[in-house]
DRENTORMAR-987118 format. One record per residue (C-alpha): chain; x, y, z. Coordinates in nm, 4 decimals. Layout:
BEGIN
[A; [X; Y; Z]]
...
//
This chain:
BEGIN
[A; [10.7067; 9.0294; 8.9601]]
[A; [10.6294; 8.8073; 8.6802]]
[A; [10.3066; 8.9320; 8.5266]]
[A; [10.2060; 9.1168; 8.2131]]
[A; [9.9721; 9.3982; 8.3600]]
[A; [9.8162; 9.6186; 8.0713]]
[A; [9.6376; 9.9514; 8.2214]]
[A; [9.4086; 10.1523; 7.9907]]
[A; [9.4438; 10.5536; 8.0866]]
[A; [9.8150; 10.4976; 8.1508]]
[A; [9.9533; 10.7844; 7.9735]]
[A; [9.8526; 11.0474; 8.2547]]
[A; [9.7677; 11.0187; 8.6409]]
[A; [9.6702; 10.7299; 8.8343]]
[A; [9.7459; 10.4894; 8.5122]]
[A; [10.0838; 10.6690; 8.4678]]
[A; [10.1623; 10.6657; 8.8223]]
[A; [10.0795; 10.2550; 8.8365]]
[A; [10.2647; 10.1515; 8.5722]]
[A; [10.5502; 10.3249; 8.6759]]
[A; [10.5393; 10.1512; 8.9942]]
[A; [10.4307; 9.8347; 8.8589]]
[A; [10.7375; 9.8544; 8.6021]]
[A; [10.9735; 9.9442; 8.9324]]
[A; [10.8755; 9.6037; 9.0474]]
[A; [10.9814; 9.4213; 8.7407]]
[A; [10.6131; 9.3590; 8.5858]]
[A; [10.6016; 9.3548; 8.2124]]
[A; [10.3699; 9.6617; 8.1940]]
[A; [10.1704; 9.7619; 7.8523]]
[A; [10.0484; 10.1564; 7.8295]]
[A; [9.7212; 10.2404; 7.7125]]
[A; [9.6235; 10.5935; 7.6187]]
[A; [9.4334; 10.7925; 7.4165]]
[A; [9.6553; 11.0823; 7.3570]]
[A; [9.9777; 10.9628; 7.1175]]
[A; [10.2638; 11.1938; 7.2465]]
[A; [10.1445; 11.1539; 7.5875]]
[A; [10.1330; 10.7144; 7.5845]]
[A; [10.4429; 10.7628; 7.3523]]
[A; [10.6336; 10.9489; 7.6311]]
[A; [10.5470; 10.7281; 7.8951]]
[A; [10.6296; 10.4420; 7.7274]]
[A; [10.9306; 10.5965; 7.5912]]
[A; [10.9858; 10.6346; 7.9479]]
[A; [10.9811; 10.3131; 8.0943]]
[A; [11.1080; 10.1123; 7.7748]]
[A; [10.7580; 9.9523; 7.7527]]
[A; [10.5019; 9.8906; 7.4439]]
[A; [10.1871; 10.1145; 7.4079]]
[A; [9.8836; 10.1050; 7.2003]]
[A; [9.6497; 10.4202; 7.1167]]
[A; [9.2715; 10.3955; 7.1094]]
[A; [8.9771; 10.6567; 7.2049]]
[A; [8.7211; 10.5215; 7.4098]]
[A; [8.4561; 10.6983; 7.2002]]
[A; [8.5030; 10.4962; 6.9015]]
[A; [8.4265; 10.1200; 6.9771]]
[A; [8.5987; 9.9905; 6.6260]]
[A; [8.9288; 10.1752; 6.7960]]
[A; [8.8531; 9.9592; 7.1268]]
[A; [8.7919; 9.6242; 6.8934]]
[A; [9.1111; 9.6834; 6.7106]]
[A; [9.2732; 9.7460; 7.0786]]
[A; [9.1185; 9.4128; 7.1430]]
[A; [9.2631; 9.2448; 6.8911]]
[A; [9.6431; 9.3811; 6.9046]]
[A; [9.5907; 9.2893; 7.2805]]
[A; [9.5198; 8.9980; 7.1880]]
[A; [9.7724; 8.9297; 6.9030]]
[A; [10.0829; 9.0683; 7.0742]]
[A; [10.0767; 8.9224; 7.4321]]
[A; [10.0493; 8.4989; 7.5291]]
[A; [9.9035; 8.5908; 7.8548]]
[A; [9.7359; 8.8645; 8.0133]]
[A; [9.8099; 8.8681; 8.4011]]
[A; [9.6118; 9.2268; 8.4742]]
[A; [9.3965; 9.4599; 8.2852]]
[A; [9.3104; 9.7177; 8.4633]]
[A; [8.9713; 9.9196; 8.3400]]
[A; [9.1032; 10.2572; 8.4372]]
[A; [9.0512; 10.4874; 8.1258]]
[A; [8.7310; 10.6948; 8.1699]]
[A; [8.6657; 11.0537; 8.1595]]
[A; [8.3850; 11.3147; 8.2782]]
[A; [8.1888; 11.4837; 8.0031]]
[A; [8.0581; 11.8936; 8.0158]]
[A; [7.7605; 11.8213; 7.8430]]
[A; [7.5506; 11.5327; 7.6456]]
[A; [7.7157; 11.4457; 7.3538]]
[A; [7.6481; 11.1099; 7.1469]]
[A; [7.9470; 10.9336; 6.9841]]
[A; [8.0083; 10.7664; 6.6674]]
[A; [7.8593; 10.4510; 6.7977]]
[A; [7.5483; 10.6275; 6.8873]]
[A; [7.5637; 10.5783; 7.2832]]
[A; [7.6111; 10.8877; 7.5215]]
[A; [7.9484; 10.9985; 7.5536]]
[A; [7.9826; 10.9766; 7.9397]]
[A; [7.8228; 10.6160; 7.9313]]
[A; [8.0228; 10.5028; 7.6436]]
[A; [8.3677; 10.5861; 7.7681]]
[A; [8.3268; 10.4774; 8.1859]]
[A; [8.1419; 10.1442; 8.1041]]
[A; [8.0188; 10.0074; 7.7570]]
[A; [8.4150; 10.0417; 7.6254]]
[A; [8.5749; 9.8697; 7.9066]]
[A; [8.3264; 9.6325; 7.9324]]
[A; [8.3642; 9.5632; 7.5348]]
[A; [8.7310; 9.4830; 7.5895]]
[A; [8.6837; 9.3067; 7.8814]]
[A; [8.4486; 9.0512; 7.6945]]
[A; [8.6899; 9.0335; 7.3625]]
[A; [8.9757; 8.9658; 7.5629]]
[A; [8.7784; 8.6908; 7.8002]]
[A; [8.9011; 8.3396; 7.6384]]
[A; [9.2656; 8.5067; 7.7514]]
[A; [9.1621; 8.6621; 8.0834]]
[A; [9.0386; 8.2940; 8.1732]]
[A; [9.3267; 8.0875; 8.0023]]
[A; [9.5796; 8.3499; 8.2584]]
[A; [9.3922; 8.3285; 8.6017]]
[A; [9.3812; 8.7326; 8.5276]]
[A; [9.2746; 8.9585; 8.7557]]
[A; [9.0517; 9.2582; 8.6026]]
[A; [9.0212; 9.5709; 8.7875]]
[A; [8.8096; 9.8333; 8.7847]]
[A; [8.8644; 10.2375; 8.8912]]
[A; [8.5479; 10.3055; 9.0265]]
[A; [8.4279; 10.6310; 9.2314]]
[A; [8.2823; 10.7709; 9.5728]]
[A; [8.0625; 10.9438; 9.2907]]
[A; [7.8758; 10.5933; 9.2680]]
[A; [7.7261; 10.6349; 9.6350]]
[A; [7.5428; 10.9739; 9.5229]]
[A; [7.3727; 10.7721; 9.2661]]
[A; [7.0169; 10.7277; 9.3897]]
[A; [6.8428; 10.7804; 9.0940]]
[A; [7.0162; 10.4326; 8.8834]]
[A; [6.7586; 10.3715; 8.5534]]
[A; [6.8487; 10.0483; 8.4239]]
[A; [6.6170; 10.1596; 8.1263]]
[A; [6.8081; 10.4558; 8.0724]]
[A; [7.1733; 10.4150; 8.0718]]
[A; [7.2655; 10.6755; 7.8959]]
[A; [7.0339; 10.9617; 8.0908]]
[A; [6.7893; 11.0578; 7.8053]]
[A; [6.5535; 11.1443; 8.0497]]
[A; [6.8032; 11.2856; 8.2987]]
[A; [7.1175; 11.3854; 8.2139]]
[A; [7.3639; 11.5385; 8.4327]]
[A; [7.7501; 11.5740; 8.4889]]
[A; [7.7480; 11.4540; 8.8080]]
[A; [7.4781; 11.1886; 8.7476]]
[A; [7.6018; 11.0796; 8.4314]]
[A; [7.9645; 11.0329; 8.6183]]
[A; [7.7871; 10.9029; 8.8938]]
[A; [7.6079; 10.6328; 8.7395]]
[A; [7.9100; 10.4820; 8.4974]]
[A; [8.1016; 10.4517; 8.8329]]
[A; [7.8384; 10.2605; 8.9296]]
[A; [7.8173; 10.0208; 8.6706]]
[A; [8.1863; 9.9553; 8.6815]]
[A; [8.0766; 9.8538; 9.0422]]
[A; [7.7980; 9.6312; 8.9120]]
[A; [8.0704; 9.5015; 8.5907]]
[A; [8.2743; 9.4131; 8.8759]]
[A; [8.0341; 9.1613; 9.0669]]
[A; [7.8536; 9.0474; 8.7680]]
[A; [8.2135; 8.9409; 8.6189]]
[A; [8.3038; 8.7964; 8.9155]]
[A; [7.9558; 8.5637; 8.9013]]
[A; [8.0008; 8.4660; 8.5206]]
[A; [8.3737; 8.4033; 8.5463]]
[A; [8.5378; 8.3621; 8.8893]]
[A; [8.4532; 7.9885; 8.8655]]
[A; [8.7124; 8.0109; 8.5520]]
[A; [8.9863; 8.2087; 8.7055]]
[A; [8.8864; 8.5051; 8.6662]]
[A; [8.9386; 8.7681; 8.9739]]
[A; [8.7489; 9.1085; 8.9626]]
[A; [8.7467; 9.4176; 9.1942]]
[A; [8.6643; 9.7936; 9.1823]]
[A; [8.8671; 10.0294; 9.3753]]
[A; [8.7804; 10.4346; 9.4579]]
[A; [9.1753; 10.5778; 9.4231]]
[A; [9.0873; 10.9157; 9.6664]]
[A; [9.0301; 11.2535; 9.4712]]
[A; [9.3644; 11.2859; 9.3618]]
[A; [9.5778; 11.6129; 9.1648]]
[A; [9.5862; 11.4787; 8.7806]]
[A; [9.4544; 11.6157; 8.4607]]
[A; [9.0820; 11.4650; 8.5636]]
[A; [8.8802; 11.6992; 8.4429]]
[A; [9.0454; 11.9741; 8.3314]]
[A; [8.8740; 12.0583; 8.0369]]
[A; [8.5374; 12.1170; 8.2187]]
[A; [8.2576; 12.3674; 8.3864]]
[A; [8.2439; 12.0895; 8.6549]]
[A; [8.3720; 12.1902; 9.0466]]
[A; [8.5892; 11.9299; 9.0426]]
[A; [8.7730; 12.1320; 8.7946]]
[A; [8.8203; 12.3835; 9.0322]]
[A; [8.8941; 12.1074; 9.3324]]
[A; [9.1738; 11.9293; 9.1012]]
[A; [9.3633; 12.2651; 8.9187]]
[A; [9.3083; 12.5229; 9.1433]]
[A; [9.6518; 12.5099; 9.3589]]
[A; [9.5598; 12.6391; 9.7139]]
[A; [9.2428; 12.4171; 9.6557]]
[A; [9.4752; 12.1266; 9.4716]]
[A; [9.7168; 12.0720; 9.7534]]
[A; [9.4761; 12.0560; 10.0762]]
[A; [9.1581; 11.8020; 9.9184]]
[A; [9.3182; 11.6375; 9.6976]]
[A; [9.6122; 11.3412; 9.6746]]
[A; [9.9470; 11.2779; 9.4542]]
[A; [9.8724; 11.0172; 9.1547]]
[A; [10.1459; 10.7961; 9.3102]]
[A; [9.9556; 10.7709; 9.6049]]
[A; [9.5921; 10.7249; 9.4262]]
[A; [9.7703; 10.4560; 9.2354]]
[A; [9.8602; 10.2206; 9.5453]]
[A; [9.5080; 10.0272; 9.5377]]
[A; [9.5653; 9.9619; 9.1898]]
[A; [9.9175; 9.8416; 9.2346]]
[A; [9.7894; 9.6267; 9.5785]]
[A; [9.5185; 9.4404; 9.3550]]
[A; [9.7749; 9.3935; 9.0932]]
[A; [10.0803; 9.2246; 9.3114]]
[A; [9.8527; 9.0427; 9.5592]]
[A; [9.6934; 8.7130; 9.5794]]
[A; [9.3225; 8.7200; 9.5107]]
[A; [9.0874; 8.5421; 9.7438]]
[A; [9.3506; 8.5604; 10.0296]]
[A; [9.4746; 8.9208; 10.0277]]
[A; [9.1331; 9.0691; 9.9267]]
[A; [8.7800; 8.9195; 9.8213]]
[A; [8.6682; 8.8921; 9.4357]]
[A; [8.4182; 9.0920; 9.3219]]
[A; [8.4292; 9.3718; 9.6078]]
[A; [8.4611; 9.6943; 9.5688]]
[A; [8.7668; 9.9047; 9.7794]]
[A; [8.8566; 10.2099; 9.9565]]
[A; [9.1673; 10.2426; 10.1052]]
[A; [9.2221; 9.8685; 10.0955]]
[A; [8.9633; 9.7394; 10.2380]]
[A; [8.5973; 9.6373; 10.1143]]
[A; [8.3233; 9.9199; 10.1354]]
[A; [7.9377; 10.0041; 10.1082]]
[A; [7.8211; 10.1692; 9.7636]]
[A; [7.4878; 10.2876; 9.6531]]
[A; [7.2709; 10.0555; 9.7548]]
[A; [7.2331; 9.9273; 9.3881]]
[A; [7.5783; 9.8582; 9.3885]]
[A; [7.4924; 9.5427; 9.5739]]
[A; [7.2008; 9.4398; 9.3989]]
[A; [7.3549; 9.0949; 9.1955]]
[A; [7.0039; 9.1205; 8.9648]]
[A; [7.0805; 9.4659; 8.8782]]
[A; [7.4249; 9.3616; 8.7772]]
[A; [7.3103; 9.0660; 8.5655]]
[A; [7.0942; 9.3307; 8.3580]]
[A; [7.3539; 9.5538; 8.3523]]
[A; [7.5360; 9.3113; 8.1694]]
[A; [7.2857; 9.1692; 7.9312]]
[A; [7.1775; 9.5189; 7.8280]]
[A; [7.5312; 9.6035; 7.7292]]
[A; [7.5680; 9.2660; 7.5662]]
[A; [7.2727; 9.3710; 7.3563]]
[A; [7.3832; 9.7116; 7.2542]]
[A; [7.7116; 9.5925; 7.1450]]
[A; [7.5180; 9.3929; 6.9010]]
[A; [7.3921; 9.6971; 6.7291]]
[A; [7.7394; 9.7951; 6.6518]]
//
């Protein structure tokens, strides 16, 4: 497999279980984690290069950008799968809710830095999206980041579905140029996913009884990512869809609303100019 496939979240669960796999199959994989002795030991691991950056700080995701950038000739994959659910409201440096921050507006900002490459490799760019995103009925495009309503689950909910509406809205700017986008939902599977909340899916993912009858290995909630990565867009699956279990699937109903995406997009265009 002749690709360079960088995945963000790679030091720990789904990510580390991909580029394992991916590096099995010969790709030339690049780790990206937050955590330094965690990235560090999986790249250790697997003979591979790593970078470090925290999705809460958008000058770390810039300079991430830029190394990117700097380091590789092509990029064959990026996979958007760092992201994170947050206990309670919390603003970051930047100034943007925590929850909204790390899920969308960071992903999205290296997505955009990194386009002139994406295009110039026929990339594909995939997103780890959610279930969650169906429970969203209450999607404020004037409000992304839940001033008025802020919840875990609604939060989470609604930055899974905006890497749903990322996904489409990418695939409407840029397909034309090469680019190939999809989301995919991986299954609710045993990692370190929100261990270090009040949230029940605490108790779903670490509780062991619980752990070992709802929930599914990392190796096998990183196959969708690994099938998008190794197959041929536009004949093994469609471009700017949205997966579960390989195959396309219904959202919210917002998550199919192409206007909705477009403002998605321009609105975190804009805020990234305050920055």
């Amino acid at each position: 497999m002749d690709k360079t496939v960088v995945i963000t979240g790679s030091s720990d669960g789904i990510g580390a279980a991909a580029v394992r796999e991916l590096a099995a199959r010969g790709a030339r994989v690049v780790i990206v984690g937050r955590v330094p002795e965690k990235t560090r030991a999986v790249a250790g691991e697997l003979g591979a290069p790593y970078h470090l950056a925290d999705y809460a700080d958008l000058a770390q995701v810039r300079r991430l950008a830029a190394e990117l950038d700097a380091a590789y000739p092509r990029i064959d994959v990026l996979a958007n799968n760092a992201g994170g659910l947050m206990d309670e409201r919390t603003m970051t440096v930047d100034g943007f809710e925590k929850t909204f921050q790390v899920n969308h507006l960071a992903g999205f900002l290296l997505t955009t830095l990194l386009l002139p490459k994406l295009i110039a490799s026929d990339a594909t760019v995939i997103q780890t999206a959610s279930v969650a995103a169906r429970a969203t009925n209450n999607f404020d495009i004037d409000d992304l980041q839940n001033a008025r309503d802020w919840g875990r689950q609604t939060s989470y909910g609604n930055t899974k579905l905006e890497n749903i509406l990322f996904t489409r809205e990418l695939h409407r700017r840029y397909g034309h140029q090469g680019v190939s986008a999809a989301a995919f939902h991986p299954g609710l599977v045993g990692s370190n996913f929100a261990h270090d909340t009040k949230h029940f899916l605490n108790f779903l993912y670490h509780t062991p009884v619980v752990r070992s009858l709802f929930t599914s290995s990392p190796e096998k909630g990183a196959r969708q990512l690994v099938w998008l990565a190794t197959t041929q867009p536009g004949a093994d699956w469609q471009r700017g869809e949205y997966y579960e279990r390989e195959k396309p699937a219904k959202s919210a109903m917002a998550a199919h609303d192409d206007e909705l995406a477009r403002r998605l997009w321009d609105e975190s265009e804009r805020m990234l100019t305050e920055v």
